[in-house]
Steps between C-alpha positions, in 0.01 A plus 500: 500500500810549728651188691777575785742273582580388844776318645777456707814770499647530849736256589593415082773612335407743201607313222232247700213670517532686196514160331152375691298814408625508111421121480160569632449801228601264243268219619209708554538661116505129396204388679155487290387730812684805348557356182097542435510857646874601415434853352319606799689357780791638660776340767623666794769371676646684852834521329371772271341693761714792657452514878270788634665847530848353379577325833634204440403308828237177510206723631533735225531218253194363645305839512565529070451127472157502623409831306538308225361232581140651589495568119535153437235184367672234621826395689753226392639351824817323453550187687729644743257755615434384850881543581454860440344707743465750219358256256220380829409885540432534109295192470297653822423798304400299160310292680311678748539878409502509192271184372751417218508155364839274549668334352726196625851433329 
């Protein structure tokens, strides 16, 4: 069971978006929806992801992002995710792509 994070990050400063995507990991351990399955899941969050080929530019960050997220169950959107055009994109993918299930913050 793998769950990927999605969220804003353009446009925040990085001490603010780090801080949204590690509350989110620490809210989603807590829940009884990983707590019940906690050995098997595992979190992904974009910040942990290193951008495709090295390049550190939005499209490549996007190109890794969704790479990983194909390999994902479900998707955590954050509730900032429709000020992200990144964030829309992702949820696109879960939704229609990739047939995961969401899951609203």
């Amino acid at each position: 069971m793998k769950i990927y994070i999605s969220g804003k990050i353009s446009g925040l400063s990085e001490e603010e978006y780090t801080d949204n995507f590690e509350k989110v990991k620490l809210n989603l351990w807590e829940t009884d929806f990983c707590f019940s399955i906690r050995r098997y899941s595992h979190i992904i969050s974009p910040l942990d992801i290193k951008p495709f080929l090295g390049i550190k530019s939005w499209l490549f960050y996007m190109i890794a992002d969704i790479w990983q997220l194909r390999k994902c169950n479900h998707i955590a959107m954050q509730k900032n995710w429709t000020d992200s055009k990144g964030a829309v994109i992702e949820y696109f993918f879960a939704k229609w792509i990739f047939k995961q299930q969401i899951i609203w913050l």
